[in-house]
C-alpha positions in Angstrom: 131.4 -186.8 159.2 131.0 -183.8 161.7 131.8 -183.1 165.5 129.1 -181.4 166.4 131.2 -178.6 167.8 129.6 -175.5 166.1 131.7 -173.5 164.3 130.0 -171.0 163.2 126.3 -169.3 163.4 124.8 -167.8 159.6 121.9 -166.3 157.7 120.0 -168.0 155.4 120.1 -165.0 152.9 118.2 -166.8 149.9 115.6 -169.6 149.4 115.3 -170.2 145.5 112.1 -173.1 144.5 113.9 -175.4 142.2 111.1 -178.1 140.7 110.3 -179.5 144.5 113.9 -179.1 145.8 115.6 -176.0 147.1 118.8 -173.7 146.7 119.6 -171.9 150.3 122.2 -169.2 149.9 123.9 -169.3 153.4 125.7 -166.7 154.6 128.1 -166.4 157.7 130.2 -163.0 158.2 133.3 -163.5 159.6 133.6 -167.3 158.7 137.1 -168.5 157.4 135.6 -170.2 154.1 139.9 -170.2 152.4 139.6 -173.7 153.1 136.2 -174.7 151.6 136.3 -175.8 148.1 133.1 -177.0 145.9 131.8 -180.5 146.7 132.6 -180.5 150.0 130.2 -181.0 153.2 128.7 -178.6 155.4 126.4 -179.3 158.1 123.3 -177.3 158.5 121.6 -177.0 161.7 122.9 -180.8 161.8 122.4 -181.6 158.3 125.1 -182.5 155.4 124.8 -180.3 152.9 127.1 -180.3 149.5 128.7 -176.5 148.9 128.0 -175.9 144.9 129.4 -172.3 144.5 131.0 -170.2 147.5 130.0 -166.5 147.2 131.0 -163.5 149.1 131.4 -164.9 153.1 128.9 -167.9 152.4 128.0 -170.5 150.0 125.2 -172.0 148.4 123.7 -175.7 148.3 120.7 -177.7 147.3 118.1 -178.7 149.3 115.8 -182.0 148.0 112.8 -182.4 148.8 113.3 -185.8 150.8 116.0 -183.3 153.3 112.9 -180.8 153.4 110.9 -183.7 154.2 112.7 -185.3 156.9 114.2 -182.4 158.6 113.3 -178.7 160.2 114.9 -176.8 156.7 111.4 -176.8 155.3 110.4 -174.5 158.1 113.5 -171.7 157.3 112.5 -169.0 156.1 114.9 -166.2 154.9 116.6 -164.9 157.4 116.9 -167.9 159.8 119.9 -168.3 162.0 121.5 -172.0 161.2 124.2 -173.6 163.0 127.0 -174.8 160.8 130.2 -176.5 160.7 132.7 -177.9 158.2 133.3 -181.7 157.5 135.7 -183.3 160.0 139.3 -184.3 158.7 141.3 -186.6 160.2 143.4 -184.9 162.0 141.1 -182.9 164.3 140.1 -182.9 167.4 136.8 -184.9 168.3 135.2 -182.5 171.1 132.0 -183.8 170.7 130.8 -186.9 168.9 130.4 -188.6 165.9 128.0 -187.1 163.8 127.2 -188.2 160.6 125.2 -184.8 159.6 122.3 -187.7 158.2 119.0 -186.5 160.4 117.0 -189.5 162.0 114.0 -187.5 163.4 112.4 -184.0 163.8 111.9 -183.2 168.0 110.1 -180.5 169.5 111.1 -178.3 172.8 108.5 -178.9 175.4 110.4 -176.0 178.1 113.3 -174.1 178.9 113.8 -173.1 181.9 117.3 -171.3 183.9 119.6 -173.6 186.3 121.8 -170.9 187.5 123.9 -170.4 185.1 122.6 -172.9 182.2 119.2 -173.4 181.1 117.6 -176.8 180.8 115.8 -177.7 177.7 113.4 -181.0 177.8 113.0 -182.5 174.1 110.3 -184.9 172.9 111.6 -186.8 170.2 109.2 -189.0 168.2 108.5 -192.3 170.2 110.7 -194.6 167.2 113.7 -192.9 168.3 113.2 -192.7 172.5 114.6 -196.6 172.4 118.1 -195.3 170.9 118.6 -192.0 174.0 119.9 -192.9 177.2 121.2 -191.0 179.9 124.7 -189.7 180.0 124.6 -190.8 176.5 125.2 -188.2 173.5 122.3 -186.6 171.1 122.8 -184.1 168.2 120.3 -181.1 168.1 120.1 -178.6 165.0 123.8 -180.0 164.6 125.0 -179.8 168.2 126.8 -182.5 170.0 125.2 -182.4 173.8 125.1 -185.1 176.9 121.9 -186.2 177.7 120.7 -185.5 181.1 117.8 -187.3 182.0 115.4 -189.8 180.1 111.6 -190.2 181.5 108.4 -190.2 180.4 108.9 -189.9 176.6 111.2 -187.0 176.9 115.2 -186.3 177.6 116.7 -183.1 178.8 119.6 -181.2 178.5 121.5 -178.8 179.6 122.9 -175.6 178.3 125.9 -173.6 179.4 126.4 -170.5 178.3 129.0 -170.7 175.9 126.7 -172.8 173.9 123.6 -170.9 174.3 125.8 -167.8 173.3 127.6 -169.5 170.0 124.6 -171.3 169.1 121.3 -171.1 167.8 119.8 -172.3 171.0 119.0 -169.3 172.6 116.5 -168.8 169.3 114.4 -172.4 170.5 111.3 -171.4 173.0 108.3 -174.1 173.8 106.8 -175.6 170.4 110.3 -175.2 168.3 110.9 -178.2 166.1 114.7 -179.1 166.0 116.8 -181.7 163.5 117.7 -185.2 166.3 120.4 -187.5 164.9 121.0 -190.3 167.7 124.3 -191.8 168.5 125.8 -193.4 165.3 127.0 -196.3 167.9 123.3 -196.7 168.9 122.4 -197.5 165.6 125.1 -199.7 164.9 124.8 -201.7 167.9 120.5 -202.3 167.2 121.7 -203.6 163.9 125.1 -205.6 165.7 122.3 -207.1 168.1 119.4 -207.5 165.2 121.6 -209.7 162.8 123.3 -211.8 166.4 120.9 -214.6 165.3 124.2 -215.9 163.3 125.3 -217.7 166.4 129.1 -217.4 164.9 129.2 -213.1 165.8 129.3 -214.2 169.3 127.2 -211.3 169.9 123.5 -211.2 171.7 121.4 -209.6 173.8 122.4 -211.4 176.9 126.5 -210.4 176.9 125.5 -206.7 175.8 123.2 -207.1 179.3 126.3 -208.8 181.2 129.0 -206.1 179.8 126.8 -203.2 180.5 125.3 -202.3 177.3 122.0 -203.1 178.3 119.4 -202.9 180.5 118.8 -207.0 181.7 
């Protein structure tokens, strides 16, 4: 599990084929890895990737071919700037959201445009996922945990401050970039809560979600 508080920004030094999978060599100067041991999680512009050997201020992972499938890493390219952050432990600080580093669709920036001092970014995500974004509710792009602004007409926007535009790889996104979308883990539990209510004895159902808020009546 992950934040979505970006940590830290790296290089993707090395992309080694691998019989239809993929080794990335990631590296990120400056980056406290004392802490990182083999085995453990490291999310990837938003997606969970297993550290296998940790070389000189970076590390390397694999890459199958159902993550390069389902996710933006089969566009990188050496050199790339990725987003990254360590696994969350229990005793930190949740800044952003739960994020479970497991991407549910691939979006793609429609415009950017400055708001004084932020810049606004509308997203098109693919139609099976719009049901799942709301308004005020959280998203996760290339690993970063942000508040949706607005929902209409097939797209969402958000908003950027500068702190995140500077410590991310957001400033890198212009019209036609495709970006990793994980939705809100408690959207997706609460479809499945509300999918499985026929067993009358959960006491759960569309109509209380409606009553208590949860959902449009």
């Amino acid at each position: 599990m992950f934040t979505g508080i970006i940590e830290a920004v790296g290089n993707i030094e090395a992309i080694t084929d691998k019989n239809g999978d993929k080794l990335f060599k990631i590296k990120a100067t400056g980056w406290d890895f004392s802490d990182v041991q083999l085995g453990d999680s490291i999310a990837v512009n938003g997606v969970c990737l297993t550290v296998i050997e940790l070389v000189e201020s970076g590390f390397t992972a694999d890459v199958s071919g159902e993550t390069l499938a389902v996710t933006i890493l089969k566009d990188a390219k050496v050199g790339s700037r990725v987003n990254l952050e360590k696994a969350l432990r229990l005793s930190d600080r949740l800044g952003g959201h739960l994020v479970s580093g497991h991407v549910d669709g691939i979006g793609e920036v429609i415009e950017r445009y400055q708001e004084a001092r932020s810049w606004r970014f509308q997203i098109r995500p693919p139609k099976s996922l719009l049901k799942y974004i709301a308004a005020k509710g959280s998203i996760t792009i290339n690993g970063i945990s942000l508040t949706v602004n607005k929902v209409e007409n097939g797209q969402f926007d958000v908003n950027i401050v500068p702190h995140t535009l500077q410590c991310t790889t957001m400033n890198d996104l212009v019209s036609g970039s495709r970006i990793n979308l994980e939705i809100d883990l408690l959207a997706r539990y609460l479809e499945q809560l509300v999918n499985s209510s026929e067993d009358e004895s959960s006491g759960v159902s569309k109509d209380l979600l409606a009553r208590a808020g949860f959902l449009k009546s």
